[in-house]
C-alpha positions in Angstrom: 5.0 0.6 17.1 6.8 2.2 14.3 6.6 1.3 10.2 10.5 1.3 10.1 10.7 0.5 6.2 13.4 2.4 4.7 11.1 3.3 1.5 7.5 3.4 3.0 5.0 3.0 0.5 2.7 5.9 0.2 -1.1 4.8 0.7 -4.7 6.6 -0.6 -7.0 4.4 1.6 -10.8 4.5 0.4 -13.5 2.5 2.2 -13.6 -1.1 1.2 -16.3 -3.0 -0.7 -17.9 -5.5 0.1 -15.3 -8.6 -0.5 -14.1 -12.0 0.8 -10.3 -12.2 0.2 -7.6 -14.1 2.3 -4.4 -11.7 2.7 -0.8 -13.2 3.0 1.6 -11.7 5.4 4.5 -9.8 4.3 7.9 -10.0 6.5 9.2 -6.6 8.0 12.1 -6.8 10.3 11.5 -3.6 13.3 15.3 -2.3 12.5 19.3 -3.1 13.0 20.8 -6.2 12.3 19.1 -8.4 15.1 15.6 -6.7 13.9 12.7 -8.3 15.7 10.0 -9.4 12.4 7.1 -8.9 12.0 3.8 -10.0 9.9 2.4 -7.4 7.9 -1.0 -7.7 6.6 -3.1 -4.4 6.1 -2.2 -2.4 4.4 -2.0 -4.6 0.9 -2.0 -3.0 -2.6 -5.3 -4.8 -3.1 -6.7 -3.4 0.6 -6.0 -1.1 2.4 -8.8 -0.8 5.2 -11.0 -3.0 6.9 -13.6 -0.3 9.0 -11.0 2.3 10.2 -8.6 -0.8 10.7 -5.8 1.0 8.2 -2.2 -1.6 9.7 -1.8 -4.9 11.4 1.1 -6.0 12.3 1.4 -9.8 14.1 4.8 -11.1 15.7 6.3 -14.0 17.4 6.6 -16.0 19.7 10.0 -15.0 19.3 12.8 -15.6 21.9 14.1 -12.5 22.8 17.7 -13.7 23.7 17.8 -14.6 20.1 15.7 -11.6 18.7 16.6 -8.6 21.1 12.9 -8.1 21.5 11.0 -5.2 20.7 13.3 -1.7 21.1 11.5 0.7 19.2 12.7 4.5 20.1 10.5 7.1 20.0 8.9 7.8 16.6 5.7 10.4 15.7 2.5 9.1 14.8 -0.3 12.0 13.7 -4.1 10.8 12.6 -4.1 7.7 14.3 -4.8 5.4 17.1 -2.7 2.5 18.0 -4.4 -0.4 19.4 -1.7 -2.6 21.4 -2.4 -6.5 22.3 0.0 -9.1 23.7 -0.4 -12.5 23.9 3.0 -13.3 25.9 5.3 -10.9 27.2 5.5 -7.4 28.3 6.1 -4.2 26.5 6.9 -0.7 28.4 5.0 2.6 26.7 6.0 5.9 26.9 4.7 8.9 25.4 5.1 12.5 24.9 1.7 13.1 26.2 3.2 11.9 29.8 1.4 8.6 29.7 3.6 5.8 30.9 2.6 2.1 31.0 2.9 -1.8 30.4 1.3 -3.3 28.0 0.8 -7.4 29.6 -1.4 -9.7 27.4 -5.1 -9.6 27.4 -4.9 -6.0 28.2 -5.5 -3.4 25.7 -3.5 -0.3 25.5 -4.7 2.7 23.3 -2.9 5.6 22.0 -4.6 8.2 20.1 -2.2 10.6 18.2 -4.5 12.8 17.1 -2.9 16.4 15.9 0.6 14.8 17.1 2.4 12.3 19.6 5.5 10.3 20.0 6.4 7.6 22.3 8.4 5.0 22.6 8.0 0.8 22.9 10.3 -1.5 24.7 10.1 -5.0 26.0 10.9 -5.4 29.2 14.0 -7.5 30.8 12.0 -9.7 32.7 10.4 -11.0 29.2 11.8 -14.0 27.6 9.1 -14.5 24.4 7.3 -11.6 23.0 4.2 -12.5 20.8 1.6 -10.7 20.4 0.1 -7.5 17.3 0.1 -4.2 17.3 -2.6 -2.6 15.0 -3.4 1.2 13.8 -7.0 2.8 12.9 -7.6 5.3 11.3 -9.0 8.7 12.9 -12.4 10.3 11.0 -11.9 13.7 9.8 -13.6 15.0 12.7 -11.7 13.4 15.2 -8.0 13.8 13.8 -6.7 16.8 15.0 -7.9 16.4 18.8 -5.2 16.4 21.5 -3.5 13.3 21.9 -4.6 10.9 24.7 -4.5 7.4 25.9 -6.6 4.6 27.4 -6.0 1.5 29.1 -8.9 -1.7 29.6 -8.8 -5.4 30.9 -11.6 -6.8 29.4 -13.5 -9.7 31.0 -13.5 -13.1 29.1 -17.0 -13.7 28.1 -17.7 -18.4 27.7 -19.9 -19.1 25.2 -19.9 -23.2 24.3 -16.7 -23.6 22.5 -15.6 -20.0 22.6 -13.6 -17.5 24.7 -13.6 -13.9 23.9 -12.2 -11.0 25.1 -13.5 -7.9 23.3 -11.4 -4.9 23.9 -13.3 -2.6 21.0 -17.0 -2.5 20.6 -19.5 -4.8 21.5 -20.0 -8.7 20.1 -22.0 -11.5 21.8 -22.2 -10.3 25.8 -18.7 -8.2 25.8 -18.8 -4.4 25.8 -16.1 -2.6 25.7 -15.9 1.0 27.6 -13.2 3.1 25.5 -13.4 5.9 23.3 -13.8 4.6 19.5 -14.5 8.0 16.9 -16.1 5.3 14.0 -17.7 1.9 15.2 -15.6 -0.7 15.7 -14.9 -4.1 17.2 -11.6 -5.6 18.2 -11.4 -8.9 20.0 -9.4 -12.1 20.8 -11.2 -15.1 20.5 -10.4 -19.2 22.0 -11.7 -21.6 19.8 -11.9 -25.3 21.4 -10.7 -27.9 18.9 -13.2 -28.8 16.4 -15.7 -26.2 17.6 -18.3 -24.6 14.8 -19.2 -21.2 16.7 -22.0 -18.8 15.4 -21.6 -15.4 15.9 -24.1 -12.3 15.1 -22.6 -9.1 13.9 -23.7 -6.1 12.6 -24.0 -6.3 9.2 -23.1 -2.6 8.3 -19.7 -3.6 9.3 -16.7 -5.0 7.6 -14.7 -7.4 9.3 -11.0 -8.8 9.6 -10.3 -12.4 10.8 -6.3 -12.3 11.9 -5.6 -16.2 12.8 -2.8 -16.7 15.3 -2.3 -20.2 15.8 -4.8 -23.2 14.8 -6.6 -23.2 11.1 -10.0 -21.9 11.1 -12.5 -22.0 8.2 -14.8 -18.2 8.2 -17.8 -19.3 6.2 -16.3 -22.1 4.9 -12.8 -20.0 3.8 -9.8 -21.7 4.9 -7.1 -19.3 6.8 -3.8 -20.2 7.9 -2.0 -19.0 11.0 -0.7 -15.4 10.0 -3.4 -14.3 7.2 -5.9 -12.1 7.5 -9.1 -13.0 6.2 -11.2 -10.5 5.1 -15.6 -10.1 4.5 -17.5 -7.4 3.5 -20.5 -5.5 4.6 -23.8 -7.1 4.3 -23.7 -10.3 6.7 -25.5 -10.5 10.4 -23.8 -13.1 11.3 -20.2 -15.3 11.0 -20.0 -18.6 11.5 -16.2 -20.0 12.6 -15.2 -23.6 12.8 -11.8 -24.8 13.9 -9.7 -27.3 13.0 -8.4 -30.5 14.6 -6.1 -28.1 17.1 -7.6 -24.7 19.4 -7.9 -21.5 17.6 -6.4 -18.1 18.7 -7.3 -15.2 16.2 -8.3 -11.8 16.5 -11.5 -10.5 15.1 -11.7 -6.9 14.4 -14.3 -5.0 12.1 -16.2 -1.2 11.5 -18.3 0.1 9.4 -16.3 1.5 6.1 -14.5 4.7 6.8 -15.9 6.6 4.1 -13.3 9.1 3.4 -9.9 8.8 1.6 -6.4 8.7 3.6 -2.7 8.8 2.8 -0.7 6.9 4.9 2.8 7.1 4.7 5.6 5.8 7.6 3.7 6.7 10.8 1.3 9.9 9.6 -2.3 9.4 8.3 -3.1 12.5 6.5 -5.2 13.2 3.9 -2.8 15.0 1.4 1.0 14.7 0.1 1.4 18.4 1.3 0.5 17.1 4.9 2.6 14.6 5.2 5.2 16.7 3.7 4.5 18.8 6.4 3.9 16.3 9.2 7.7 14.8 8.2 9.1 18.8 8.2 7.7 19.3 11.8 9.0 16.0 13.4 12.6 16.6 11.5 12.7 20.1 13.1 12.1 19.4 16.7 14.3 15.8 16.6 17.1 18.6 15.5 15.6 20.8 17.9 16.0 18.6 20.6 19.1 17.1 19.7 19.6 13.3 19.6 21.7 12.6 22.9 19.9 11.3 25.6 21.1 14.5 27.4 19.1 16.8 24.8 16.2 15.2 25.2 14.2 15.8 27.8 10.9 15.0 27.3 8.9 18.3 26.3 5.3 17.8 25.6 2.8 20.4 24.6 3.6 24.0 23.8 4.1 25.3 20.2 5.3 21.6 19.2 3.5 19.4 17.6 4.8 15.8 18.6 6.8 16.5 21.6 9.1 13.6 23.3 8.4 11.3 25.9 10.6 12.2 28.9 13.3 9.9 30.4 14.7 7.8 27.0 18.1 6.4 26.2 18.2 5.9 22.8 17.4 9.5 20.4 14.4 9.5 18.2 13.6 7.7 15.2 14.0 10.2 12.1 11.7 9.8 8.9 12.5 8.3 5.8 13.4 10.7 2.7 10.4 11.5 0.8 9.8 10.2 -2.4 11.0 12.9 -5.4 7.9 12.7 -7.0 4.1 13.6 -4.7 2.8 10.9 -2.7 0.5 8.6 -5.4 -2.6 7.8 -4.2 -3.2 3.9 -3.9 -6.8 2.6 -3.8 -8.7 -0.5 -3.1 -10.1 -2.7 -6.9 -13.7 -1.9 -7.2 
């Protein structure tokens, strides 16, 4: 998914210390006058990363006759991976890295952009609500340049009394997840039963992020709403979650702090204003390159281009935002 603000907040993203906050959701709508909105949560001027979590994003249900959906044309992304989960609905992905696919709910789709890539996200005809999040982490210095790539898992529900989870990143009571992660991390949906208290050991070198979707649910005893994101620090071995009077839905994802600095602006993670200047210069040169009929398009991965476009779309490519007239200011996290 794209960040389609029209001024995109430029972002220095230190690890986080070790905190318990609750973060209210911010409304974005996805573009054009029947824009699909979203939830924003992360990133916040008061936090900016949970682990290498660095954007979280949470939407619907929403009727798509009376939203349009999700139509999302194809946009760069550099630095990153996007981590895609539905609840209802299906979303088609295409990418300039040739990886097509659907993304259906309680499958995980990830993209890692690495040095460059650009796809595309659309919901499909056949879907009548679309609900579901679509979240970004952040790629380690080491890992940020490498060739783009893309992964796809089902995970297996794991029972536990009271609980359901399906963990898609990591590992967390029973559930192992096989895909390629470049800092620890966990990502997982989890069921709570009405009423249930459920206990939970973590690693305590790990941050964590408690997105509630529908229920109330108390995080050692902290009250969250549906849509915030609840938020606890390093230092804790174990989590203990009780629901309220209704089921619980929420996803849980954590990592250890990142432990370098990031600039995130629109869809590039970088670690510099020049790069992102430079990220934004590339990706406005091939969109004029390529032209912005569906006729000049194409779809022309690799080569000497960085980004590429995924092959076979009808609507041309997303271009950036103007830059700020003054350098990128970095943002940080209170102490």
């Amino acid at each position: 998914m794209s960040s389609l603000d029209s001024e995109p907040q430029e972002l220095l993203c230190p690890s986080s210390p070790g905190a318990v906050e609750v973060l209210e959701p911010r409304m974005v709508p996805l573009g054009g006058p029947r824009a699909m909105t979203v939830r924003r949560t992360l990133p916040q001027r008061q936090r900016s990363l949970i682990g290498a979590w660095c954007f979280v994003d949470h939407y619907g249900p929403d009727d798509v006759s009376a939203t349009g959906g999700m139509a999302v044309p194809p946009h760069p992304h550099t630095g990153l991976q996007t981590v895609s989960w539905l609840f209802t609905g299906e979303v088609e992905h295409t990418d300039s890295a040739g990886y097509h696919a659907m993304v259906r709910p309680g499958e995980l789709n990830l993209m890692t952009a690495g040095r460059g890539i650009s796809h595309s996200e659309y919901s499909t005809p056949g879907t009548t609500v679309l609900h579901g999040a679509q979240l970004w982490v952040a790629l380690p210095e080491h890992a940020r340049f490498m060739e783009p790539t893309f992964e796809h898992f089902r995970p297996v529900p794991v029972q536990l009394p009271g609980v359901t989870l399906s963990v898609f990143l990591g590992s967390l009571a029973g559930g192992t997840s096989p895909v390629v992660t470049h800092t620890p991390l966990l990502g997982a949906e989890l069921r709570l039963d009405a009423g249930a208290t459920v206990s939970l050991d973590v690693d305590p070198a790990f941050e964590h992020g408690f997105l509630v979707d529908s229920g109330t649910l108390s995080v050692d005893g902290n009250a969250l709403a549906p849509g915030e994101l609840g938020y606890t620090g390093p230092g804790r071995g174990s989590l203990t979650l009780v629901a309220g009077q209704a089921p619980v839905r929420l996803l849980l994802i954590g990592g250890t702090p990142l432990g370098e600095s990031i600039v995130m602006w629109w869809n590039f993670v970088g670690r510099s204003h020049e790069e992102v200047v430079a990220f934004r210069a590339a990706w406005q040169a091939e969109i004029a390159a390529f032209g912005t009929t569906p006729d000049g398009m194409g779809g022309v991965p690799g080569g000497d281009r960085q980004f590429g476009l995924p092959a076979n779309q009808v609507d041309p490519p997303l271009p950036a935002p103007g830059l700020p007239t003054v350098n990128l200011r970095p943002r940080s996290n209170p102490s």
